[in-house]
C-alpha positions in Angstrom: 28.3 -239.6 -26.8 27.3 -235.8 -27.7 25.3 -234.1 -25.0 24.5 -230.3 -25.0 26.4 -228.6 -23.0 24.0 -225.6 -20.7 27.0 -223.0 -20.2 28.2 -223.6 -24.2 25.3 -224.0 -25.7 26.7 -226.3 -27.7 27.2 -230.2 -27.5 29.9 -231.8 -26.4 31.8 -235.5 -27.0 31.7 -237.2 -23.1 32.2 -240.5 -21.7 28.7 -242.4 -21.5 27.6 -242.7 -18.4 24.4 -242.3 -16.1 25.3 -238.4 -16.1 25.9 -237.7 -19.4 22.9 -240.2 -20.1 20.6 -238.1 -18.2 21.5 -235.3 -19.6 20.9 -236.4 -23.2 17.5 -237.6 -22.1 17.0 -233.9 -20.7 16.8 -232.6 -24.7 13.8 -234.3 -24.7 12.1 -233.3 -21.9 11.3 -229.6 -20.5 13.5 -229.4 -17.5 15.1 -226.3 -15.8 18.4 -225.3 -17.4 20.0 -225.2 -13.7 19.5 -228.9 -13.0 21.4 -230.0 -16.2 23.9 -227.1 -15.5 24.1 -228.4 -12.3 25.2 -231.9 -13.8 27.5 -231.1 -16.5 29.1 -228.5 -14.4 33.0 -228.6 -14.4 32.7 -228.6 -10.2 31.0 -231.8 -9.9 33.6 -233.6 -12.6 36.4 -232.0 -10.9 35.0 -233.2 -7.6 33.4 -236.2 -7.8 35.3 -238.0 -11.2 38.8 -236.3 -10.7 39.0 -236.5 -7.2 36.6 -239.3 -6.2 37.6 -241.5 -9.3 33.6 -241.8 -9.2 33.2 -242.2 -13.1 29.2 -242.0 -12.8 29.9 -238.9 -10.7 29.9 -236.3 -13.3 30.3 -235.5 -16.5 34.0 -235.6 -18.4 35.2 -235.5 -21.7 36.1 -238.0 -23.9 37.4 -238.0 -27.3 35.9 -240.6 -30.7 38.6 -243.1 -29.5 36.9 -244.2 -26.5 34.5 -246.3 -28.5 37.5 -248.4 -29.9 38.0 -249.8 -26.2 37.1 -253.2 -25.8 38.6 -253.9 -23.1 41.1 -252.5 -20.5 44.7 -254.4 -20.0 47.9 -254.3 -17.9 50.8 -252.9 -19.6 52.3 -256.3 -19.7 49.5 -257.2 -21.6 49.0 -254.8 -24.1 52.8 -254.8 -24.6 52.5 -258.6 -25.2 50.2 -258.4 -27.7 51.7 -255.7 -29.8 55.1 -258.2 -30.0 53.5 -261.3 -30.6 51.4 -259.4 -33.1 54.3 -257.7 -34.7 56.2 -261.2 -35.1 53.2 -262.9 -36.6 53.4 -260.2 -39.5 57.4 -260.7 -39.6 57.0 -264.2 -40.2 53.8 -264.7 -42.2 54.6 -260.8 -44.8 58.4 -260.8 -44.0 59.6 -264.7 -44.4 61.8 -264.7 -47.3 63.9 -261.4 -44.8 64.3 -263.9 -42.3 65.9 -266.6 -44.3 69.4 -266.9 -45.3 70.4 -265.6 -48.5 71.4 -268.6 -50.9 74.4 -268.7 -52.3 75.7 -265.7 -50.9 78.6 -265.8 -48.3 77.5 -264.8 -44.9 79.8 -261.7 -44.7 78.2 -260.1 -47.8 74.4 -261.2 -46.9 74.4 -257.9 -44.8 
């Protein structure tokens, strides 16, 4: 999500959430400059997101990937997947690797 940022002037690419929300509605609405500097200020994400772990605390950047997430895993999971989805492309692209050469001796099949 882009938001302008008050001390920039410019926007920025943050995680969605009731912060950064608020402060996109805020470009719609007159509103002091010193309540949405207050919100985006590094302070409160240092304090209340980094610290905290409150992730509706503040205001943190986020980078275009985060709206790929669908979902968050363990690492056994995700680690899992990415074998049993490699081995389902070895054996459905890669078969005729996987089976014996015919006619060839096994020492020269490499």
């Amino acid at each position: 999500m882009g938001v302008p940022v008050p001390s920039a002037g410019d926007t920025a690419r943050v995680a969605r959430n009731t912060v950064s929300e608020d402060i996109a509605r805020s470009g719609a609405q007159p509103r002091p400059r010193a309540d949405v500097a207050e919100l985006a200020s590094g302070r409160r994400r240092r304090q209340r997101v980094l610290r905290e772990g409150d992730v509706d605390g503040g205001m943190w950047w986020a980078g275009e990937a985060q709206g790929l997430i669908g979902s968050v895993e363990s690492c056994e999971t995700v680690v899992r997947t990415i074998v049993a989805h490699a081995e389902s492309i070895i054996r459905g692209r890669l078969h005729r690797q996987l089976a014996p050469a015919v006619g060839v001796a096994p020492d020269a099949a490499g």
